[in-house]
PAZAPA-4460 file (N, C-alpha, C; in steps of 0.05 Angstrom, whole numbers, plus 32768, in hexadecimal, padded with zeros to 4 digits):
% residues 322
    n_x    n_y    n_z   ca_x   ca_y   ca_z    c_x    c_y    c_z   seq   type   mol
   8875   8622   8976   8885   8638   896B   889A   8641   897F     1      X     A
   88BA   8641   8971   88D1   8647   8983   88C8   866A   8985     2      X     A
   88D1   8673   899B   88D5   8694   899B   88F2   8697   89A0     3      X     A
   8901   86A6   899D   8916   86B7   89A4   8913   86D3   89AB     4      X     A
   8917   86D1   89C8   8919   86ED   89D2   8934   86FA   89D2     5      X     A
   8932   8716   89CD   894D   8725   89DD   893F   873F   89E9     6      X     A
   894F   8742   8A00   8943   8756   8A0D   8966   876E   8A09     7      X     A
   894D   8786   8A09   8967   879E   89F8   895A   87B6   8A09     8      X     A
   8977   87CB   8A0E   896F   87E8   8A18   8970   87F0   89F1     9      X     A
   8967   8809   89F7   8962   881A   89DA   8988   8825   89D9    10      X     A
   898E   882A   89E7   89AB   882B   89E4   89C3   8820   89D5    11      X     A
   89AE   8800   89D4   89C9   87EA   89D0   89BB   87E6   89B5    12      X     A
   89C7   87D7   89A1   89BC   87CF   898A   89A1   87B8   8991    13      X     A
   8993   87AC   8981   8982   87A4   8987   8987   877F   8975    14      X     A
   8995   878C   896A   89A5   8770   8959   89B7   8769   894F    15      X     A
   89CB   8752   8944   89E5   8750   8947   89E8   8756   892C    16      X     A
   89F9   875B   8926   8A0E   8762   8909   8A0A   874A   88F2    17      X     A
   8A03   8744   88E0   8A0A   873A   88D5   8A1F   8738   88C5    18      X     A
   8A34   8724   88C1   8A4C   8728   88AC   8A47   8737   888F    19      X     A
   8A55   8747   888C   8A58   875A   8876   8A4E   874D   8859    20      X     A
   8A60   872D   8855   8A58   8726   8843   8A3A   8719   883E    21      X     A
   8A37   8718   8858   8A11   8700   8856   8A02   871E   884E    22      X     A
   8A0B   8739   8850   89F0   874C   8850   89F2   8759   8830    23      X     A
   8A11   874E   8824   8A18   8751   8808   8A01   873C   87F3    24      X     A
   8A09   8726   8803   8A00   870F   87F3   89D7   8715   87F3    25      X     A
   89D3   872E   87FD   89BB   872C   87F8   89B3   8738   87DB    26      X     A
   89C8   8750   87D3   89BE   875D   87C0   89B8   8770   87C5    27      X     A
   89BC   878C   87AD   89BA   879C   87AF   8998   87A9   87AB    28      X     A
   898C   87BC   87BE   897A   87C4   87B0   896E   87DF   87AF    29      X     A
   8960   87DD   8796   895A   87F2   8790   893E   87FE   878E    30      X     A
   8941   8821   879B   8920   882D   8795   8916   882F   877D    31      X     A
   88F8   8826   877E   88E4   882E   876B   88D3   8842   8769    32      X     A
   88CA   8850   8759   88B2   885D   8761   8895   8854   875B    33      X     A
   888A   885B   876F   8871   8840   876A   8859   8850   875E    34      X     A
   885E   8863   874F   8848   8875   8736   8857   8873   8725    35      X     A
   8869   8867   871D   8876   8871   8701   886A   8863   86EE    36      X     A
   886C   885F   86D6   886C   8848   86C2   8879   8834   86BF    37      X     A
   8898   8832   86BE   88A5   8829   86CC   88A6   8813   86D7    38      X     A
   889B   87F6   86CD   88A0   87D5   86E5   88AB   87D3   86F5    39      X     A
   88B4   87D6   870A   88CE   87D3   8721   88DC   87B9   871B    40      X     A
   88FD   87BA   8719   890B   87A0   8714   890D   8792   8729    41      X     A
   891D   8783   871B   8923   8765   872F   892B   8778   8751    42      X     A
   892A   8774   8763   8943   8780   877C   8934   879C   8788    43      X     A
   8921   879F   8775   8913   87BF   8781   8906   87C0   879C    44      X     A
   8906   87D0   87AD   88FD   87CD   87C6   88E1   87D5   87C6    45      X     A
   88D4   87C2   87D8   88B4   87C1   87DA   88AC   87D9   87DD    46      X     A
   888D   87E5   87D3   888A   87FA   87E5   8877   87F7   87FD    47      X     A
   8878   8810   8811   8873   87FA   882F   885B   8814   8827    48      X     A
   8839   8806   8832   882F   8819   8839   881F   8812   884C    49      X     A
   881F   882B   885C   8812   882E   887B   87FE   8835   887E    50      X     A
   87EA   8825   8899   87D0   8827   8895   87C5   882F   88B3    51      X     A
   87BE   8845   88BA   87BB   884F   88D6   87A6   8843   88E0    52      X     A
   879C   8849   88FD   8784   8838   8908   8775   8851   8906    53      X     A
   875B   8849   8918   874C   8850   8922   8757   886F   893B    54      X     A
   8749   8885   8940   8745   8894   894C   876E   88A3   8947    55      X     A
   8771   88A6   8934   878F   88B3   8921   8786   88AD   8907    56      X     A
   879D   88BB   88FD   87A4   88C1   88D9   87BA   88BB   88D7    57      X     A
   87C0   88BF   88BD   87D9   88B4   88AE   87F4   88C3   88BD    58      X     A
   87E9   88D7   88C5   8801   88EB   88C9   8813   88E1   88E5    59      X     A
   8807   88CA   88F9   8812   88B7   8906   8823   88AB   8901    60      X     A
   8824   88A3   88DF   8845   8897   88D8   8855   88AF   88D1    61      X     A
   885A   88C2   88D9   8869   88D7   88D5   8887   88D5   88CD    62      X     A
   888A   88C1   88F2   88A8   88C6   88F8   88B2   88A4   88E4    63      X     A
   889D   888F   88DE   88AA   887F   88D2   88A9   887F   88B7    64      X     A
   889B   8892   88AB   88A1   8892   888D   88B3   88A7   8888    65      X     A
   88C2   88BC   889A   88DC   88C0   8897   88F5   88B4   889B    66      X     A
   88EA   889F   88A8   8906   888C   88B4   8904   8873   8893    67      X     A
   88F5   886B   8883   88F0   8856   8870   88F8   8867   885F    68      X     A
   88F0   887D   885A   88F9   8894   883F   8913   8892   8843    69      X     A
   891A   8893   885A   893D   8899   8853   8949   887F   884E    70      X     A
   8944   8869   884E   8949   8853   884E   8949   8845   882E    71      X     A
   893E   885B   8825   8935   8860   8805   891F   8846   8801    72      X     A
   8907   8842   8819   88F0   8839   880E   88D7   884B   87FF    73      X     A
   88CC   8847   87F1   88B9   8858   87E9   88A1   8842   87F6    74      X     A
   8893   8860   8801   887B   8862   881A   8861   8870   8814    75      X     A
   884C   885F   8815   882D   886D   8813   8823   886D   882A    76      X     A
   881E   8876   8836   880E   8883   8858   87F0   8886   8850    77      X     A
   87E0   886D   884C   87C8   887A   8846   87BB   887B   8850    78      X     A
   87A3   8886   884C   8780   8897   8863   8776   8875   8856    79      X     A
   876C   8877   8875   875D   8869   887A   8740   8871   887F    80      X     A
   872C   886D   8870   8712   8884   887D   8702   8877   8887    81      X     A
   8704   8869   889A   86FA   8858   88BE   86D7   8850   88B6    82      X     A
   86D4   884B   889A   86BE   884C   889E   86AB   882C   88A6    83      X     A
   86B3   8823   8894   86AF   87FF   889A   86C2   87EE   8891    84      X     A
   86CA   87DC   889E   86DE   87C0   8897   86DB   87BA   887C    85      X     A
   86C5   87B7   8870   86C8   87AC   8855   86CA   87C9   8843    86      X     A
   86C4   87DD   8847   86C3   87F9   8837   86E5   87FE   8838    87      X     A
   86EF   8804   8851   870E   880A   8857   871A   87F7   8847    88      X     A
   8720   87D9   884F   872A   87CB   883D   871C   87C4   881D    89      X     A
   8711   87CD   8812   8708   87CF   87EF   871F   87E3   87F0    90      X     A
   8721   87FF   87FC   872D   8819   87F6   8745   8813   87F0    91      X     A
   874F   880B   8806   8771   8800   8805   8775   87F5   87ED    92      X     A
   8766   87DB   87EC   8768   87CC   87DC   8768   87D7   87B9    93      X     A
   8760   87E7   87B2   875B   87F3   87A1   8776   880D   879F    94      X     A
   877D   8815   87B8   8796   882A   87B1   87B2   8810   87AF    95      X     A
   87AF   87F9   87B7   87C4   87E9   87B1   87CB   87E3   879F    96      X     A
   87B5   87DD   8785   87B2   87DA   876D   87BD   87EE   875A    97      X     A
   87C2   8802   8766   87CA   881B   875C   87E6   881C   8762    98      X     A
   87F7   8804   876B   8816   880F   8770   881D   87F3   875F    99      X     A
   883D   87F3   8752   8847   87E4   874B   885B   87D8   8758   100      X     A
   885F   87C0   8757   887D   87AD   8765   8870   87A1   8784   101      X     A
   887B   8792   878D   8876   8789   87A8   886A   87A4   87BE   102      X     A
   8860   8798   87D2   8853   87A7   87E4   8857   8798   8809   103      X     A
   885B   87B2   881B   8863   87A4   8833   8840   87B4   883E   104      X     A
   8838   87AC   8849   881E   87B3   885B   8823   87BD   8871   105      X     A
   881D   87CC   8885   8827   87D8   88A0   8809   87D9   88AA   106      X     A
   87FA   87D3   88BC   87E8   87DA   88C5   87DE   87DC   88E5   107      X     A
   87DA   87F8   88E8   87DD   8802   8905   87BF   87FB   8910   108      X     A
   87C1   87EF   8928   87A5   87E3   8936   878E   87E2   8923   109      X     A
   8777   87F3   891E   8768   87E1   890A   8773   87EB   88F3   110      X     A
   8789   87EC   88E3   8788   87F4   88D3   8793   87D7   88CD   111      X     A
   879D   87C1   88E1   87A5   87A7   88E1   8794   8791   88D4   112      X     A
   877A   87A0   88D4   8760   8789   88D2   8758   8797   88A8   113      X     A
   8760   87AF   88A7   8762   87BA   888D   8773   87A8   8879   114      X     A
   878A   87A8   8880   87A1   87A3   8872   879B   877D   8868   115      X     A
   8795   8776   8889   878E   8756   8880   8775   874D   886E   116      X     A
   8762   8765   886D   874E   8765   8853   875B   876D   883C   117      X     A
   8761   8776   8839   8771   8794   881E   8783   8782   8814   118      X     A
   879B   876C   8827   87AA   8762   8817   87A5   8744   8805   119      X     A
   8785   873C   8814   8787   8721   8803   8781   8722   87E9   120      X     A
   8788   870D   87DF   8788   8709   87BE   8798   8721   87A8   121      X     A
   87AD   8734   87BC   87C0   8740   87A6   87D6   8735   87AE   122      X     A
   87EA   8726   8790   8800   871C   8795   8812   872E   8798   123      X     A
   8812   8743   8793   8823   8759   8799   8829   8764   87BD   124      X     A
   881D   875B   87CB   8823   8760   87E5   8831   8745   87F6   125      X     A
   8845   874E   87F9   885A   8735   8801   8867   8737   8823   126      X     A
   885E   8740   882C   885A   8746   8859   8846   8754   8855   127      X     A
   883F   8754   8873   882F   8763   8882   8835   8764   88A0   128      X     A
   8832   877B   88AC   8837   877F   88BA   882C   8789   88D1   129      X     A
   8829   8786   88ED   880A   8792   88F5   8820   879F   8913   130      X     A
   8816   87B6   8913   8820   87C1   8926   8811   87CC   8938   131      X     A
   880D   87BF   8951   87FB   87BD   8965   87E3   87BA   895A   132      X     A
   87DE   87A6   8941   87C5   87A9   892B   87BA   8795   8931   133      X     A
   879C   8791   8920   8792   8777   892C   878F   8768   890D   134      X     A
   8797   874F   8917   8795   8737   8905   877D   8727   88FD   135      X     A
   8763   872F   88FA   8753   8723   88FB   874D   8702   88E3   136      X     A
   873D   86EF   88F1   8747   86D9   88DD   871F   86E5   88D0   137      X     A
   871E   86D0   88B9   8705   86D2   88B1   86EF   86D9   88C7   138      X     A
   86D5   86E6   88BD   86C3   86E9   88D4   86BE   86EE   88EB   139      X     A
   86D8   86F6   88F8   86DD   8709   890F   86DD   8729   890D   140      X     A
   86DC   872F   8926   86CE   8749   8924   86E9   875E   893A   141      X     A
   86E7   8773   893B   8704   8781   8944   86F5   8776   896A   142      X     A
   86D6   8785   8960   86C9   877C   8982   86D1   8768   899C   143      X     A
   86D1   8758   8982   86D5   8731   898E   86F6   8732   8994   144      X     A
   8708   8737   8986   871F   8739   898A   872B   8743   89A5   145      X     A
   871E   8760   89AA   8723   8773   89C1   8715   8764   89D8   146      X     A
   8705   8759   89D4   86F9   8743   89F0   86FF   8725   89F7   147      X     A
   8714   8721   89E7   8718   86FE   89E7   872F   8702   8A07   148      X     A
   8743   870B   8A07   874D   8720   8A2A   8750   872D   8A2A   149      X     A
   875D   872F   8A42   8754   8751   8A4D   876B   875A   8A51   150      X     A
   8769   8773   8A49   8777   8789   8A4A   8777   87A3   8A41   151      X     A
   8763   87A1   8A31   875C   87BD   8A24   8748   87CA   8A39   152      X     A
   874E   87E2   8A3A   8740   87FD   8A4C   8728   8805   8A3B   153      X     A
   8729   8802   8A19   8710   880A   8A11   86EC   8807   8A26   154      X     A
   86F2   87F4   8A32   86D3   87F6   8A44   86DE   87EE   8A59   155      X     A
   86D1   87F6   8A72   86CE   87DD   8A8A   86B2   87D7   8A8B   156      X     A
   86A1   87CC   8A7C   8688   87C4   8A7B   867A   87AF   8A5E   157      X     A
   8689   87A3   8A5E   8680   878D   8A4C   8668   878A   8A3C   158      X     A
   864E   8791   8A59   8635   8793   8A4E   862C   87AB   8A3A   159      X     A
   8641   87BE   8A3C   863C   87DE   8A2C   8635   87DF   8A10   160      X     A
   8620   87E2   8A0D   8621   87D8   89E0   8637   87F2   89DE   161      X     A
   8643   8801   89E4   8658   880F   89D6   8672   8812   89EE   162      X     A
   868A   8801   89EB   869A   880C   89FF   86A2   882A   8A0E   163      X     A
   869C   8823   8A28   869A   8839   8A3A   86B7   884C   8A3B   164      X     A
   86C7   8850   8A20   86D6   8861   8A26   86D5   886D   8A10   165      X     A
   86C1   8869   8A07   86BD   8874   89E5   86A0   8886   89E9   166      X     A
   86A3   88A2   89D8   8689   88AB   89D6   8687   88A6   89B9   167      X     A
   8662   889F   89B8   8655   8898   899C   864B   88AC   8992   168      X     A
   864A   88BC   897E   8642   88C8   896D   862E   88C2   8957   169      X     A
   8618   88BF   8959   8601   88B5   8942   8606   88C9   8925   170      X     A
   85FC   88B9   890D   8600   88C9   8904   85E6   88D1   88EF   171      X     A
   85D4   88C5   88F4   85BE   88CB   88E6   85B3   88AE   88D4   172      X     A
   85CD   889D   88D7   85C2   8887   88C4   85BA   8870   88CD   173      X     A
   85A8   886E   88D7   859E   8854   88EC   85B6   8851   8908   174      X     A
   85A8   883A   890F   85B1   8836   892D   85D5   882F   8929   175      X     A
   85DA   8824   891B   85FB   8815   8911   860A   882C   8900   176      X     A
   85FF   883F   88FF   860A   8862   88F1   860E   886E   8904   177      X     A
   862B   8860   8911   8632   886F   892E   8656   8877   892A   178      X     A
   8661   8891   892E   867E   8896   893B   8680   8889   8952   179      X     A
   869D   8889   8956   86A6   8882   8970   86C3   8890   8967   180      X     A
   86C0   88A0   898A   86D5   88B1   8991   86E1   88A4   89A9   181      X     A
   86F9   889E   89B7   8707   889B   89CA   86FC   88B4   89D2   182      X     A
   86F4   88B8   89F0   86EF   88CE   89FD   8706   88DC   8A0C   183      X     A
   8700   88F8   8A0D   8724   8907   8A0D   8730   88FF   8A24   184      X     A
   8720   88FF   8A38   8725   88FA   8A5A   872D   88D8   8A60   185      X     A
   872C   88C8   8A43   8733   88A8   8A46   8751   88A9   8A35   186      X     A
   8755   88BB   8A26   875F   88B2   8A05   8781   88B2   8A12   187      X     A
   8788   88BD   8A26   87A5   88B1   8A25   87A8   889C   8A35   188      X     A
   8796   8894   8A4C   8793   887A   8A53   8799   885B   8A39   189      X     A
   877F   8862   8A32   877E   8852   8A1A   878B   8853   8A01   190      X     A
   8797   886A   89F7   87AA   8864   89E0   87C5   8866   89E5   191      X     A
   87C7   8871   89FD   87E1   887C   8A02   87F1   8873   8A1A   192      X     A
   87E7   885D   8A25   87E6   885D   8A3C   87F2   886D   8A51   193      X     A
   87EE   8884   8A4B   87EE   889A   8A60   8811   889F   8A5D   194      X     A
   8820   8896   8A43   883E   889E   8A3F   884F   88BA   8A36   195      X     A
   8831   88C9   8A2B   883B   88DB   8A1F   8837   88F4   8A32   196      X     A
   883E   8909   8A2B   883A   8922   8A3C   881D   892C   8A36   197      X     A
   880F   893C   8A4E   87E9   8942   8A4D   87EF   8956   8A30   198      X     A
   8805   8960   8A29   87F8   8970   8A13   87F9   8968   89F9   199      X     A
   880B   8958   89F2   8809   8943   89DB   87FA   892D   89DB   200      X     A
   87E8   8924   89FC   87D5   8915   89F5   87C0   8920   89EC   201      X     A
   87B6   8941   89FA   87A0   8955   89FB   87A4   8950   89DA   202      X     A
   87B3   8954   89CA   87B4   895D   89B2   87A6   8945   899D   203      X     A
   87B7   892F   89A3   87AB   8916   8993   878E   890F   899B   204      X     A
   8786   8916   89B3   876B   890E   89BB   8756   8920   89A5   205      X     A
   8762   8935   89AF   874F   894B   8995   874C   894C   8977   206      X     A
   875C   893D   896D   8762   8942   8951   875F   891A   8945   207      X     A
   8753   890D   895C   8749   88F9   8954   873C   88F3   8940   208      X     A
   873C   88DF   8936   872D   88DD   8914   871F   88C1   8922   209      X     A
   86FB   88BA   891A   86EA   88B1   8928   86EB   8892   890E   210      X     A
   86DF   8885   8925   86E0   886E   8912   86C3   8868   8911   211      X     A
   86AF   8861   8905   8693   884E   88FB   869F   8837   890E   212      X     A
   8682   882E   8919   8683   881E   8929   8682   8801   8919   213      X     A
   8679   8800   88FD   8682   87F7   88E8   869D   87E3   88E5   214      X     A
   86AF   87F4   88EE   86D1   87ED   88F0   86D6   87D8   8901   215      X     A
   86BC   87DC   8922   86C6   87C3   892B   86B0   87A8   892A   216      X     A
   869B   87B7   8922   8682   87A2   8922   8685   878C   8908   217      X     A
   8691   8798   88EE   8690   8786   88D4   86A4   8765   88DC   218      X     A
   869C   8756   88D5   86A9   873F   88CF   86C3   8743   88BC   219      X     A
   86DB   8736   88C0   86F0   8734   88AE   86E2   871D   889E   220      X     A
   86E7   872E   8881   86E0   871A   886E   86FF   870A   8864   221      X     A
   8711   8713   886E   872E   8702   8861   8741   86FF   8878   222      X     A
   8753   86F2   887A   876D   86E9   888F   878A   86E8   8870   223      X     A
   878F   86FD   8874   87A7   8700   8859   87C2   86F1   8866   224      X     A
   87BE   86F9   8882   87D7   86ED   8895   87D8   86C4   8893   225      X     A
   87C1   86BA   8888   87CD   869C   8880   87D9   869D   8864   226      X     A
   87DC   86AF   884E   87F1   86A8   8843   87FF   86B5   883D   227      X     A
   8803   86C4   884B   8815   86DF   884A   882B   86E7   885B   228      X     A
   884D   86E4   885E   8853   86E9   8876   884E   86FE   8882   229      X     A
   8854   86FE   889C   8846   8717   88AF   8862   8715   88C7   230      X     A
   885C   872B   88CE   8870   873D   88EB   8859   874C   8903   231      X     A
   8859   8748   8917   8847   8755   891E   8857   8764   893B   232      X     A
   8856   8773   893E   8864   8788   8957   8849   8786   8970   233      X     A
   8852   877E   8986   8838   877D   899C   8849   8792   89AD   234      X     A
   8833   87A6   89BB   8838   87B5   89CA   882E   87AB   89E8   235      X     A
   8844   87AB   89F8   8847   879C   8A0E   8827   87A5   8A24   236      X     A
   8823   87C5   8A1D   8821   87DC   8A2C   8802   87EA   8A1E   237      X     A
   87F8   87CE   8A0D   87DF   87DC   8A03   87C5   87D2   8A09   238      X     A
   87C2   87EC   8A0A   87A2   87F0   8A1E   8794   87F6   8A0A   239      X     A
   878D   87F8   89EE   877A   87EF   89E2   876D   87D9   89D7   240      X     A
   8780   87C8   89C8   877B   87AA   89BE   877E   87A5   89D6   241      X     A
   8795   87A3   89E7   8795   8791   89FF   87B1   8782   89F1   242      X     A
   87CE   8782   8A07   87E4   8770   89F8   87D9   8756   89F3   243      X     A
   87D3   8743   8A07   87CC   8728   8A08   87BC   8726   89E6   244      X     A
   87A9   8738   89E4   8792   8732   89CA   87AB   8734   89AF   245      X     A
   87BF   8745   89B1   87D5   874B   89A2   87E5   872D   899F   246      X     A
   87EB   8726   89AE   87F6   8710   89AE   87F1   86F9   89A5   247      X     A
   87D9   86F9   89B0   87C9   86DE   89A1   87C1   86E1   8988   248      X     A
   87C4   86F8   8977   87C3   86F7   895E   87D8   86F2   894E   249      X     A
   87E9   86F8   8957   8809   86FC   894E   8810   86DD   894F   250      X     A
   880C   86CC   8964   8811   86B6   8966   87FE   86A5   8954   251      X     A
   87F0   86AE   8948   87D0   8699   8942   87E2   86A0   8924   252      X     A
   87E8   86B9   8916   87F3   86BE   8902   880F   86B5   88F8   253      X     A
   8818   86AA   890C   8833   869E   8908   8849   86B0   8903   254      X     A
   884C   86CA   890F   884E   86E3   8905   886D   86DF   890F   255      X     A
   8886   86ED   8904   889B   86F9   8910   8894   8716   8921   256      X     A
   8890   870B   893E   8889   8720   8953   88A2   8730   8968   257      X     A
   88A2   874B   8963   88AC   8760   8974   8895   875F   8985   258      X     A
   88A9   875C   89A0   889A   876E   89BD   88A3   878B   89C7   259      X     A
   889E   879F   89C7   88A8   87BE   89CA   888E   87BB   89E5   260      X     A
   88A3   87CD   89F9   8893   87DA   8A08   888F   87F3   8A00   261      X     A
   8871   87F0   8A03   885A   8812   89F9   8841   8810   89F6   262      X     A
   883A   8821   89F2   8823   881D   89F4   8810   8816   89DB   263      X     A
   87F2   881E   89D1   87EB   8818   89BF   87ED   8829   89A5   264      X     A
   87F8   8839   89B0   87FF   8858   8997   8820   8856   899A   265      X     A
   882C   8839   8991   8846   883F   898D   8852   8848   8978   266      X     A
   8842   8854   8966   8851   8866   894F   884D   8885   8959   267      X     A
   8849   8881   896F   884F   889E   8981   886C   88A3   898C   268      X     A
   8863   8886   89A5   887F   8880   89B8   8899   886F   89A8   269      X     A
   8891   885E   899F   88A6   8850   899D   88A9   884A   897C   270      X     A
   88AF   885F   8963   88B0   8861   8948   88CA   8850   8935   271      X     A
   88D9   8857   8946   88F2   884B   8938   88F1   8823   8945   272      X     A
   88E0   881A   8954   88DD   8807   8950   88CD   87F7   8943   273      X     A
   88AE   8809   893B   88A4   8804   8928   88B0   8802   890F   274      X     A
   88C7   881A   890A   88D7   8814   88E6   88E0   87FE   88ED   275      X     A
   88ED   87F4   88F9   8902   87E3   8901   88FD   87C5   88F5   276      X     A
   88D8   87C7   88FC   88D0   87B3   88F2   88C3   87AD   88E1   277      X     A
   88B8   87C5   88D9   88B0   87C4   88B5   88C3   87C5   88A1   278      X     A
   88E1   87CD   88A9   88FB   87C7   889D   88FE   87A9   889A   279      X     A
   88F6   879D   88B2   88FF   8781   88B1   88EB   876B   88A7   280      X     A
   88D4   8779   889E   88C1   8769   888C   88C8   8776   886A   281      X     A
   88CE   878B   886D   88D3   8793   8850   88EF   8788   8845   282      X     A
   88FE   877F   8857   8915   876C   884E   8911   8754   884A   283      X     A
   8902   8744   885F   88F4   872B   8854   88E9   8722   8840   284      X     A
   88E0   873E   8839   88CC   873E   8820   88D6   8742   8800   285      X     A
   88F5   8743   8803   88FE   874C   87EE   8900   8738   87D8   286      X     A
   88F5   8746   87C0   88FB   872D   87AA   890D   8723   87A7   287      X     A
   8921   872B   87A9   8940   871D   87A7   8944   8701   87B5   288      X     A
   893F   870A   87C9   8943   86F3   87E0   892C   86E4   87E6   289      X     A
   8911   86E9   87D6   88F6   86D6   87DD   88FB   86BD   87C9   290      X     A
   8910   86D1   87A8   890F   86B8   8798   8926   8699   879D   291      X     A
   8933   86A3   87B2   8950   8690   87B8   8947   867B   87C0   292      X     A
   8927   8673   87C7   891F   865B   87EA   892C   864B   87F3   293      X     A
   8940   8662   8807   8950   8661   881D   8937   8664   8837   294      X     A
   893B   8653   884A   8931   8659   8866   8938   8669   8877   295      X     A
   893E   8679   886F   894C   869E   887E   8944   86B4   8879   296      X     A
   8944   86C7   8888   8936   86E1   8884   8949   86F2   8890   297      X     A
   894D   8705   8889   895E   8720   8897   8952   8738   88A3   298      X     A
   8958   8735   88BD   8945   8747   88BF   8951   8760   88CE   299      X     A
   8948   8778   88C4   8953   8792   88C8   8947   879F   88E8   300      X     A
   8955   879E   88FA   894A   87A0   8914   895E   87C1   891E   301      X     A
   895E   87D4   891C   896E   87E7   8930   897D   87EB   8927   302      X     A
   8982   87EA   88FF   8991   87F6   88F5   89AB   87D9   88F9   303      X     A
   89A7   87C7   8900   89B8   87B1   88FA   89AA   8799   88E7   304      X     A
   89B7   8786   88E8   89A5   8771   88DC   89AD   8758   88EC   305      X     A
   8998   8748   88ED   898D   872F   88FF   8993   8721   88EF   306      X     A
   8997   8703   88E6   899B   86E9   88DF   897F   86D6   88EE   307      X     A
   8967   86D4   88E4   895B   86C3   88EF   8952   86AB   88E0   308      X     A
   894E   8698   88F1   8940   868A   88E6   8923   867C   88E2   309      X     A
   8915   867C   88C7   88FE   867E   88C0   88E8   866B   88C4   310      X     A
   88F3   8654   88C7   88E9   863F   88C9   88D2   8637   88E2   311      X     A
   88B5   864D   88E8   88AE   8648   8904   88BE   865B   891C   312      X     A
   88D0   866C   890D   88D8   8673   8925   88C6   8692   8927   313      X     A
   88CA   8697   8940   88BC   86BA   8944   88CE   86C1   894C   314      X     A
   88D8   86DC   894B   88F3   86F2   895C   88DF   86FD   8969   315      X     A
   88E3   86FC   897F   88DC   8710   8996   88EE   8726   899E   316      X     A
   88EF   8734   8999   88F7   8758   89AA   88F2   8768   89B6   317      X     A
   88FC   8762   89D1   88F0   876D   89E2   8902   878B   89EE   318      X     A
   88F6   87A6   89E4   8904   87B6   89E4   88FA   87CF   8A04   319      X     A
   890E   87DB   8A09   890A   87E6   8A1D   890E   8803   8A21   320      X     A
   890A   881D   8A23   8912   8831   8A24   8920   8840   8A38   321      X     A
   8935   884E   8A3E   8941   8854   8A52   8947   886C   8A56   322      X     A
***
C-alpha cells in the first residue's frame, strides 16, 4: 500500500483546491431529515452518527456536530451505555435501523469496536470511520489489541488482571460484574496526554462515564471494515490504545488514514480535524458519486478539497499545531 504524506501548520490549508468545475461535476446535495417519512432522494447527504468511547459521553462530539450541522449534515451523537460489546453494538444497531438513507459511522476509541459490530449486515451504512477507535477483526478482544505494542499508559504491569491505571468497581454481579474508572491522578496522562489545562482535565476526570469490563473482555463478533470503506485518524500522541496499535489497525483495514498530532481525546484537542475527516468519508460516501465507478474520491480536508486517488492508496496527514 502507497501512502502520501503532507505535512501542514494549522495555519496553511491542509489541501489543494480543486478546479471549480471537478467539485461542480459532483453534484449538488441535499439535507434530509432522518425521522421524517419522507425516503431521502437520489444526492441526499448521509447522516453521520457518532459513537463516543469508553470513560466520556456523547457530549465529546460537541464541537464536531456543530461544525457537520453547519455543513447541513444531519447528526445523531449517540449514548453508548459501556455495558458489553455485543449489548452496545445490538443497541446501535437497532437505533440505525431507525434512520433512513445512507449512514457515515464515526467511532471514538471503543466506540470503534461498536460501530464495526453495529455496522455489519446493514446496507445502509456506506464509511466508517474510527477516530483514535479500535478496529477489531472477528474474535479479538479491545484487551489483546492494547497489548499487541506498546504504548498505552493504561498499565505498567502486564501481569495485573485489571490495568494498573484503572480503579475497578465490583458491582454485585459475579467476579466479571466489574466498572472500570481511569483513576483521577492517571486520567490526563492517559487520555489526555497531559495537553489540556489541570482544570479541564480535573473536570473530565470527574464526570467520567465507566465502562463494564465487558467492553474490553467480549470478542468482536464482526470486522464491518472488510467490506465497508473506512478512514481511520491515528493519534500520533496516544497513550491509551497506544499510536503503533492505531496504526496497525488502520493499515490491516486498508483504511484512508489521517495522522494528527494529539493525543487520545482528540475530540478535545484537535476537533476540526476530526470533522475534517468525517467530511471526507461522508463525501466518499455519497450516492451520487458511489453510483458513477470512477476510481476517485474527494475528499474534504480543511475546508478545501483533495483529489485522491483510490485505488490502494492511503492519504496520510500529518497535521501540526502552532
Amino acid at each position: 500500500m502507497k501512502h502520501i504524506r503532507h505535512t501542514a501548520r494549522r495555519a496553511l490549508p491542509l489541501a489543494v483546491l480543486l478546479p471549480a468545475a471537478a467539485l461542480t461535476a459532483a453534484g449538488p446535495s441535499v439535507a434530509f431529515e432522518s425521522g421524517g417519512g419522507a425516503e431521502p432522494h437520489e444526492g441526499a447527504k448521509p447522516t453521520i452518527v457518532l459513537v463516543h468511547g469508553a470513560w466520556a459521553d456523547a457530549s465529546g462530539w460537541n464541537k464536531v456536530i456543530r461544525s457537520l450541522q453547519a455543513q447541513g449534515y444531519p447528526v445523531v451523537a449517540t449514548a453508548n451505555p459501556l455495558r458489553s460489546l455485543s449489548g452496545d453494538s445490538d443497541y446501535l444497531a437497532a437505533r440505525l435501523k431507525s434512520i433512513k438513507g445512507p449512514l457515515v459511522l464515526a467511532g471514538h476509541s471503543y466506540g470503534g469496536s461498536v460501530i464495526t459490530n453495529a455496522a455489519a449486515g446493514n446496507p445502509n451504512v456506506t464509511s466508517l470511520v474510527y477516530v483514535a477507535g479500535f478496529a477489531p477483526d472477528k474474535g479479538e478482544t479491545a484487551l489483546q489489541l492494547v497489548a499487541k505494542h506498546p504504548g498505552s499508559h493504561l498499565t505498567d504491569d502486564p501481569r495485573a488482571p485489571v490495568p494498573t491505571a484503572l480503579d475497578a468497581v465490583p458491582l454485585g454481579g459475579g467476579p466479571d460484574d466489574v466498572d472500570l474508572y481511569i483513576k483521577p491522578d492517571k486520567f490526563s496522562d492517559v487520555f489526555l496526554s497531559n495537553r489540556l489545562d489541570a482544570a479541564r482535565a480535573n473536570a473530565l476526570a470527574a464526570s467520567q462515564r465507566p465502562a463494564n469490563v465487558a467492553t474490553n473482555t467480549q470478542p468482536s463478533e464482526g470486522a464491518a471494515w472488510k467490506t465497508i470503506p473506512s478512514w481511520s485518524l491515528v493519534a500520533t500522541d496516544d497513550r491509551t490504545i497506544g499510536t503503533e496499535n492505531l496504526r496497525f489497525m488502520a493499515k490491516r483495514a486498508g483504511s484512508t488514514t489521517v495522522e494528527v498530532d494529539a493525543p487520545h481525546a482528540v475530540l478535545e484537542t484537535n476537533p476540526d480535524d476530526v470533522t475534517d475527516l468525517i467530511l471526507q468519508a461522508a463525501h466518499g460516501s455519497h450516492p451520487r458519486l458511489a453510483k458513477t465507478g470512477a476510481n476517485e474520491q474527494t475528499a474534504v480536508l480543511g475546508g478545501a478539497a483533495l483529489l485522491a486517488a483510490a485505488g490502494g492508496t492511503a492519504l496520510v496527514v500529518r497535521s501540526r499545531r502552532t
